[in-house]
N, C-alpha and C positions, 0 to 999 in steps of 0.2 A: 148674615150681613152685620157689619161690626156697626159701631156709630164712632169710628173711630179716623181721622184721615193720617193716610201715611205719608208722608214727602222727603226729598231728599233730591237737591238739599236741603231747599223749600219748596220750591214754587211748584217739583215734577212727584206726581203722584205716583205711588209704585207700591208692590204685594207688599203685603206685613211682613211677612217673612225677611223679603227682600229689606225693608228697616230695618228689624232688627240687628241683620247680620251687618251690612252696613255704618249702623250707627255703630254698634258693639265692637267694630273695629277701629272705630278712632279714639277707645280708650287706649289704644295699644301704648301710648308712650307712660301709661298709669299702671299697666296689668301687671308691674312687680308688685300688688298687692294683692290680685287673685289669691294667689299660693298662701297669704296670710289668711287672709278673705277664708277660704277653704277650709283650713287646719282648723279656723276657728268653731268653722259650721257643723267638722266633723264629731265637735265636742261634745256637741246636741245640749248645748243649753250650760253643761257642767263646767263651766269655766271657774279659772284658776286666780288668782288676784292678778299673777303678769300676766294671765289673756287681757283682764280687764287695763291693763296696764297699755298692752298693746296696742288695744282699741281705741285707748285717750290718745295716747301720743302720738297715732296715725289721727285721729281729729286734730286735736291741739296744736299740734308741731313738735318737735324738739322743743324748740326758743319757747316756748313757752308752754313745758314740761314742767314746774317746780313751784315753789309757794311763793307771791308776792308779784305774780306777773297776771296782769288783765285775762285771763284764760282762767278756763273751767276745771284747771289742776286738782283745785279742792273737792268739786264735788265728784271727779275718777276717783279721789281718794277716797270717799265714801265709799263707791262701789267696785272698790278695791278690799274692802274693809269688811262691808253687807254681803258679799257674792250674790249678789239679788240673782234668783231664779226664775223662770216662765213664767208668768201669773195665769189663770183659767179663764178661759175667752172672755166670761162673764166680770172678770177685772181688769180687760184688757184698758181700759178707760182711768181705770183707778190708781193703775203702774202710772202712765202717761203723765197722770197729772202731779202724782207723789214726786217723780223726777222734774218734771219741768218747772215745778215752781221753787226749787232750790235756787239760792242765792249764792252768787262769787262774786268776790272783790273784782272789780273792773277797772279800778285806778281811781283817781282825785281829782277833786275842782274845787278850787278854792279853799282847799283844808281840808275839804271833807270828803267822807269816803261814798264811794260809787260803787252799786251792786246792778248786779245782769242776773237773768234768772238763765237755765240751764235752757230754758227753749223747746223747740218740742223735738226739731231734727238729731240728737243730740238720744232723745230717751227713745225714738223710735231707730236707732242704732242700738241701744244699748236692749232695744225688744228683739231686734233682729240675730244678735247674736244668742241672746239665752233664751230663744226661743227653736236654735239650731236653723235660722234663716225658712221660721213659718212667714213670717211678719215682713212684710219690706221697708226699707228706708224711706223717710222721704226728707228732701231739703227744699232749699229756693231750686236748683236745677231740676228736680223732679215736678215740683211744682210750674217752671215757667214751658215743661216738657209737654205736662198733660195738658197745659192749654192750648199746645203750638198741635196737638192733638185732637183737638174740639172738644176734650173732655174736663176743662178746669174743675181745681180742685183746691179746698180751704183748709188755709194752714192752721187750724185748730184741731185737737180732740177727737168730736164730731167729724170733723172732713178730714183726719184721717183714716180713723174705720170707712167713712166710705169708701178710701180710697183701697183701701186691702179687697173691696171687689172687686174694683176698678183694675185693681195691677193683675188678678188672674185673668179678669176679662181680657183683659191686653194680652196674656200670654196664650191663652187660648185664639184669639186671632192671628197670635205671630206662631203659632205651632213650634211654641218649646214648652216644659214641661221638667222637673227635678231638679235639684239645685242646681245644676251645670247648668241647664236650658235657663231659669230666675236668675242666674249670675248676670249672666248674657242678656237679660232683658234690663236688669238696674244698668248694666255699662251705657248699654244703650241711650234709656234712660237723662243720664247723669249728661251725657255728650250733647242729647237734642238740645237739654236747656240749656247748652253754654253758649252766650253771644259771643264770645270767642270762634268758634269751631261753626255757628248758624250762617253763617254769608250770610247775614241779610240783604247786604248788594244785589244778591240775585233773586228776582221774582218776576222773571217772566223766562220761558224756553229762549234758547239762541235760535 
């Protein structure tokens, strides 16, 4: 028995399985990134400066792809630069924090200049790819997911690795498994925590 509740949309509880597949289908108007998503996982870690190129400008945007815009351009171009590889489970902590405390210009107030640090959703993308998609993402949507799950979870460091138990446990309840089954479970995922797509309106049966 998991410790996990499954709903959908909210309020109707229903099989994990049934979730998954569910949620994992109202990425569909997003899944022209699977096929990216994929290629990239295929590479198992060995990626290219434009994989890493890829990977920013599907975070970033286009618009703000280039030097001198509020966006984390500078530090893809570090790891455009490093080709940073897998680190050993035992540094998985040490990567996170090496990335996320990196600084980019953010813009200006009153003259002066404004920095953002890289964050953590950002480096635990950048684990996820060179690590050939061992590791999984997390953001605010996966974060406000595992709560709307009973299982909240802290956006730091720490309360990531826990969460890399947490996402197998999860998959193991929803019975997938291999990269195609984990793709299918971040879609998911990504979709629960969107207040867009949650109908909060509805919480009770018609």
């Amino acid at each position: 028995m998991s410790g996990f509740t499954f709903r959908y949309p909210v309020w109707r509880e229903i099989e994990p399985n049934d979730w998954v597949t569910k949620w994992s289908a109202l990425y569909g108007e997003d899944e022209s990134d699977n096929p990216k998503h994929d290629a990239l996982i295929e590479k198992a870690g060995m990626l290219s400066s434009k994989d890493f190129e890829c990977v920013g400008r599907c975070l970033e945007g286009h618009g703000g792809w280039k030097a001198g815009t509020p966006r984390a351009f500078e530090i893809w171009t570090q790891a455009m630069e490093q080709l940073p590889r897998c680190p050993a489970e035992d540094h998985i902590a040490e990567f996170l924090a090496c990335w996320s405390e990196k600084k980019f210009w953010a813009g200006t107030r009153k003259g002066r200049r404004l920095e953002q640090s890289f964050g953590l959703s950002r480096p635990t993308t950048l684990l996820h790819f060179v690590s050939g998609g061992l590791y999984p993402i997390v953001d605010r949507r996966v974060e406000a997911a595992m709560g709307r799950l009973g299982s909240p979870i802290e956006m730091t460091i720490d309360g990531y690795l826990s969460f890399c138990a947490l996402f197998l446990e999860l998959a193991s309840a929803c019975g997938v498994s291999e990269k195609k089954g984990l793709r299918k479970l971040d879609n998911a995922l990504f979709c629960y925590g969107l207040d867009s797509i949650r109908l909060s309106s509805i919480d009770s049966p018609e």
